[in-house]
N, C-alpha and C positions, 0 to 999 in steps of 0.2 A: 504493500500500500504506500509506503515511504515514496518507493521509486515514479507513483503516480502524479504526487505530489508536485514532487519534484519537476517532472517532465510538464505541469501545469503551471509549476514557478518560470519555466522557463518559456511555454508559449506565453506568461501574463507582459513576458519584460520583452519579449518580441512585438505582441501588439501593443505596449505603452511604446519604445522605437515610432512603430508603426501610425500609432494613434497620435504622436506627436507631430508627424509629416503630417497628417489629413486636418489634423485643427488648425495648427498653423495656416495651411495650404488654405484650410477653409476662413478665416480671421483674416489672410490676403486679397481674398477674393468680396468678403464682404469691406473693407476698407480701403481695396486702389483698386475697386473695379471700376468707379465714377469716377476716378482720376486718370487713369490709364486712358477710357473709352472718351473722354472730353479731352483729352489732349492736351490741356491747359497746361500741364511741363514735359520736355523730354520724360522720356522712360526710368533715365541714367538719376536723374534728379527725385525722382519719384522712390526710386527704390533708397536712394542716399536717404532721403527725410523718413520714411519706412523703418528703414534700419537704428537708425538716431531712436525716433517713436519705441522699437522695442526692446533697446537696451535701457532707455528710461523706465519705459513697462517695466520689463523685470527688479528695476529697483525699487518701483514705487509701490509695488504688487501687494494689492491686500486679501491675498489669501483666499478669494471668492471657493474655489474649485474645493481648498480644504473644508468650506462651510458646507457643501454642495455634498463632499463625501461621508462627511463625518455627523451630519443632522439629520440623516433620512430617516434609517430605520435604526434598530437598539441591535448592536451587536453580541449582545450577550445573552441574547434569545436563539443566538442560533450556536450551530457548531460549528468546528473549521472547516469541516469539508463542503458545507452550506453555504459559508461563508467564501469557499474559493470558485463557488458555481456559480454563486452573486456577481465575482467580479470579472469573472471569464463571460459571462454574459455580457455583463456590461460594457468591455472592453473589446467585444466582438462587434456588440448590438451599436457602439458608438463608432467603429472606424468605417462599418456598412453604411451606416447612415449619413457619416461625414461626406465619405467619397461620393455618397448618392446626391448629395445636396450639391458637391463641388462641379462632379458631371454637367447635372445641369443647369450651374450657375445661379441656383438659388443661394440667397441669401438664410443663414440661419445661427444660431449660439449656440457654442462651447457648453456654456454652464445650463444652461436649458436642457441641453439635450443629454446633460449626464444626470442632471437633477430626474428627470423622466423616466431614464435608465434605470439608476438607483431604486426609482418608486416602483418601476414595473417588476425587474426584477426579483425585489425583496420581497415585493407582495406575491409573487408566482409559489417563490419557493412558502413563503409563509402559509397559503393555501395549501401546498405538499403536507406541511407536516401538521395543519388541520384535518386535513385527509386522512391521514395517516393513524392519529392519534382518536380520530372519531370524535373531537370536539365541535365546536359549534362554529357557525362560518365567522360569525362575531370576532372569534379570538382571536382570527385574523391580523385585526390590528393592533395587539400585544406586542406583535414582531414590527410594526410600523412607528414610526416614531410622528405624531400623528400632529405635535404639536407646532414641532419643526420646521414640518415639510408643507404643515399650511401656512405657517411663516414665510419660507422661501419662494412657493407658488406663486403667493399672497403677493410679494415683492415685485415676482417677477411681473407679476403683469398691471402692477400699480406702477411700476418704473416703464411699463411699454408704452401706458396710456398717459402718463406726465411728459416723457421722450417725444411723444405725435403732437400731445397739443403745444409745449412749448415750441417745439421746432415746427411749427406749425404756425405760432405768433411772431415767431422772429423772424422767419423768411417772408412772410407776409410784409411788414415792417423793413423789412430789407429792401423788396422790391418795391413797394411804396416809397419809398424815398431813390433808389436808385436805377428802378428802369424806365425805360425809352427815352428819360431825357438824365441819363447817369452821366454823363460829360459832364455839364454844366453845374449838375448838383455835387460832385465828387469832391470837388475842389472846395468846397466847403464845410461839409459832411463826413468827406472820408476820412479825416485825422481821428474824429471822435468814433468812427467806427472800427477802425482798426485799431483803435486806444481800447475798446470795450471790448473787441471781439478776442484779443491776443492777451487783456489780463483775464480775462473768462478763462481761457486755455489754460494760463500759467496757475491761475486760482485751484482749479481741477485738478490736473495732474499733479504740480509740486505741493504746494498747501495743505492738500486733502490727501496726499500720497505720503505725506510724510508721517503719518499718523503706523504705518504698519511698516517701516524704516527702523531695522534692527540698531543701526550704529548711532542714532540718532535718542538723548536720554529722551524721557519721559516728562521732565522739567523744563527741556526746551523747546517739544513740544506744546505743554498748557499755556508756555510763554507765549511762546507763538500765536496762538488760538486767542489769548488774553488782548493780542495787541498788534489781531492781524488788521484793521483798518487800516494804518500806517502805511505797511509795505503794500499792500492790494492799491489803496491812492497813490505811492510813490510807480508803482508801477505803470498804474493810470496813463500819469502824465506821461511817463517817457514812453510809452508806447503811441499814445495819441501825438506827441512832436517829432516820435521817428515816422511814423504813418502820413503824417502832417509834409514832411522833408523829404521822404520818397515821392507824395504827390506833386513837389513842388519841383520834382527832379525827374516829373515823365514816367515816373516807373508804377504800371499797374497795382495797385496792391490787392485787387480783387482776384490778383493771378495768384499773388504771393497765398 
């Protein structure tokens, strides 16, 4: 039985490998498929800022995927060998579905789709050993971690429906001010939008990223948090007077 184990330790580290090409591949395709297809920069430049983008990723990374595997179901409801059919499912059921999604150029999430994984999964086998034991279909979700996972759900799809309608206000608001007659308005508008649009960005990623940043104390964080208006408005300005000094210098910034 040892020997089974084993030989499934070693298909799980083949499709993690494997599963790492299709998320990525699939996270590339959702992120410079509108960049690539609009043209708006060389290819060469696209993958340079791509690249930049995910060595920051990885340092600012909070963890999402560990909430995703560790919140579903209670692993102490099951045994190891339950437990290594949970994940070889999972880890089959997620690289079919990636590549399915990449084929054909649908758009789709990483953590969506292992959160659903997780849930189908655990619940199949949890059903097994209801079955099994001739308890009641109920007990079911003893083995589901029920509180968690409507948590997570919960998340996900209050963050898809915030995601639609902000960007949804803002690009409205975008084009109201800058199409059919965007020459003319640009020159006086687009310092302040590229002031707002580039501290949005830096507020997100670094500010909010710093928060799950191992090297970084925990006191200089609250600091931070305590007395982020400062730098969020220092940033402001210098991003509105460089945005401001590009427009005044010819250089698109709606390209940048």
């Amino acid at each position: 039985m040892e020997q089974v184990y084993i030989f499934m330790l070693f298909v799980l580290f083949s499709l993690a490998i494997l599963d790492l090409v299709v998320g990525v591949s699939n996270d590339a395709v959702n992120f410079l498929n509108s960049a690539v297809g609009s043209r708006a920069v060389s290819l060469r430049t696209i993958m340079i800022v791509a690249s930049l983008g995910v060595a920051i990723g990885a340092v600012f990374s909070s963890g999402m995927m560990e909430v995703a595997r560790s919140g579903i179901f209670n692993p102490k409801e099951f045994y190891f060998d339950e437990i290594m059919v949970i994940f070889m499912t999972v880890m089959l059921a997620d690289v079919l579905l990636l590549d399915l999604f990449n084929s054909l150029g649908l758009p789709t999430s990483t953590t969506v789709s292992i959160v659903f994984e997780l849930l189908g999964a655990a619940f199949c086998v949890g059903i097994i050993k209801v079955y099994t034991d001739q308890e009641s279909l109920s007990a079911v979700f003893q083995y589901i971690n029920t509180t968690k996972a409507r948590e997570i759900i919960f998340s996900i799809f209050i963050s898809v429906l915030i995601a639609f309608t902000v960007g949804t206000i803002v690009q409205y608001l975008a084009r109201l001010i800058f199409s059919f007659r965007y020459e003319k308005n640009i020159k006086f508008t687009g310092g302040i939008f590229g002031g707002l649009s580039l501290t949005a960005l830096t507020y997100f990623i670094v500010f909010k990223g710093l928060k799950s940043v191992s090297f970084i104390s925990k006191e200089m964080i609250d600091n931070l948090q305590d007395n982020i208006n400062l730098p969020t408005t220092r940033y402001a300005l210098c991003f509105t007077i460089l945005s401001q000094v590009l427009i005044h210098l010819r250089i698109n910034i709606l390209r940048l």
